[in-house]
Structures are given as C-alpha cells and as structure tokens.
C-alpha positions as CSV (number, residue, x, y, z in Angstrom):
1,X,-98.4,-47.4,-52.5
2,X,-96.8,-50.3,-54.6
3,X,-95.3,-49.7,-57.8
4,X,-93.0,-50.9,-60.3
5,X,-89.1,-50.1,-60.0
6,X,-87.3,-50.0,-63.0
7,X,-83.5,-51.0,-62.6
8,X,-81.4,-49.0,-65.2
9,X,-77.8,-48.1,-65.1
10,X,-78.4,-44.8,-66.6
11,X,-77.6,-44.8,-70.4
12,X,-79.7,-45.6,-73.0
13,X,-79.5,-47.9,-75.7
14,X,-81.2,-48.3,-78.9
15,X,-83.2,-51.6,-79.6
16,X,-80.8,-52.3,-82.5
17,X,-77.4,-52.0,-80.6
18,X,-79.2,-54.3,-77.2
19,X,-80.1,-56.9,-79.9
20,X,-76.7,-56.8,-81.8
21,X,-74.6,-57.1,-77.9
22,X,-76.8,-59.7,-77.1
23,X,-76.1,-61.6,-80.4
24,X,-72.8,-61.2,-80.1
25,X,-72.8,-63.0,-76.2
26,X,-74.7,-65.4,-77.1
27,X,-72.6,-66.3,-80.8
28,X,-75.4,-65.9,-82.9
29,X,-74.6,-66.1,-86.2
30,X,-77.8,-65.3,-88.0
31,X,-79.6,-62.0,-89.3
32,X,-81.2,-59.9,-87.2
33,X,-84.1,-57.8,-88.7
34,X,-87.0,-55.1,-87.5
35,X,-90.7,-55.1,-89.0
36,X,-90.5,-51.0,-89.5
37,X,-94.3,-51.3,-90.6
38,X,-95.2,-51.8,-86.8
39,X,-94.7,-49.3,-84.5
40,X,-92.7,-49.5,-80.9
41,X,-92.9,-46.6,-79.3
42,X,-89.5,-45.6,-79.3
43,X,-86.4,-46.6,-81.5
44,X,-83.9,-46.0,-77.7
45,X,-84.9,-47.2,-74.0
46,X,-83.8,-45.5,-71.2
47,X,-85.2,-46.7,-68.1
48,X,-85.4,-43.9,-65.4
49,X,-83.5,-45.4,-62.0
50,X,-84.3,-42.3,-60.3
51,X,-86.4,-44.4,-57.8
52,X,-84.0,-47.0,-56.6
53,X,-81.2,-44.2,-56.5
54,X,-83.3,-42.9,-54.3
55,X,-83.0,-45.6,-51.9
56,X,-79.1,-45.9,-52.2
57,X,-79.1,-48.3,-55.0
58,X,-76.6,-47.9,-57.8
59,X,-75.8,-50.5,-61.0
60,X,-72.3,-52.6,-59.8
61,X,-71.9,-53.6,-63.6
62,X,-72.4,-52.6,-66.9
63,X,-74.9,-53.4,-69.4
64,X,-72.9,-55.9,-70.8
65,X,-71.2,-57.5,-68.3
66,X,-74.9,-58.1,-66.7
67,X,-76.0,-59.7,-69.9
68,X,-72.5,-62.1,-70.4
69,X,-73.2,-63.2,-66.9
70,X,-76.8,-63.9,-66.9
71,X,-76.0,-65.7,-70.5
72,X,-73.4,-67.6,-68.7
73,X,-75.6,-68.6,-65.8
74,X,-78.2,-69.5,-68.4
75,X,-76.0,-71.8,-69.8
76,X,-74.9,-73.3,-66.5
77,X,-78.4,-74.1,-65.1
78,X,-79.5,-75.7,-68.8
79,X,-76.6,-77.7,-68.0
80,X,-77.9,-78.8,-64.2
81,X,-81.1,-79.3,-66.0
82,X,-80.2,-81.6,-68.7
C-alpha cells in the first residue's frame, strides 16, 4: 500500500516561531501577521517520523540549518537561471 511519508526531525514548532526563523534567513524585514478569524487546525506542527525511523532514516540536520541551506540553494539556482 502507498502512502505519504512525512520527514520530521522530531520537535515541534509553532507556525509563529517557523515563519519568524524563516524571516530571519531570508532577511526579511517586513511585518509578519496571522488572520486569527480563520481557523488552522493547530497553532504547533509536529510531523510524526515514526515511519521513516522505521526504515533506518534519521534527520542529519536541524530545522534550521535545512532551511539556511535550501534558502541558499534557492538563491544559487535563481542565480543559474537569470
């Protein structure tokens, strides 16, 4: 049976603190705000990894070092592009 794999590292993070890290990488400078009049779900993610842990995967890096280097590699191929 297929399914969906979720690759986590294991901690959560709220939706606040993922957009304020990913501001940060990327130097935004501007405000970051939330509609609270619309629901998400939940205010913290926490994707369960169980699955690929299961079949000897483990996270190499952190949260943030994966998003600095897939900002970075963004960067670079917008670069190759241009």
């Amino acid at each position: 049976m297929c399914s969906h794999i979720n690759v986590g590292y294991g901690s959560d993070i709220s939706i606040k603190d993922l957009a304020l890290l990913i501001a940060e990488t990327v130097d935004y400078q501007g405000q970051i705000s939330f509609d609270d009049s619309k629901p998400d779900g939940t205010p913290r993610k926490l994707l369960d990894s169980q699955l690929l842990a299961n079949l000897g995967w483990q996270a190499q890096i952190t949260l943030e070092q994966g998003i600095k280097s897939t900002y970075e590699w963004f960067c670079q191929a917008d670069e190759i592009r241009e």
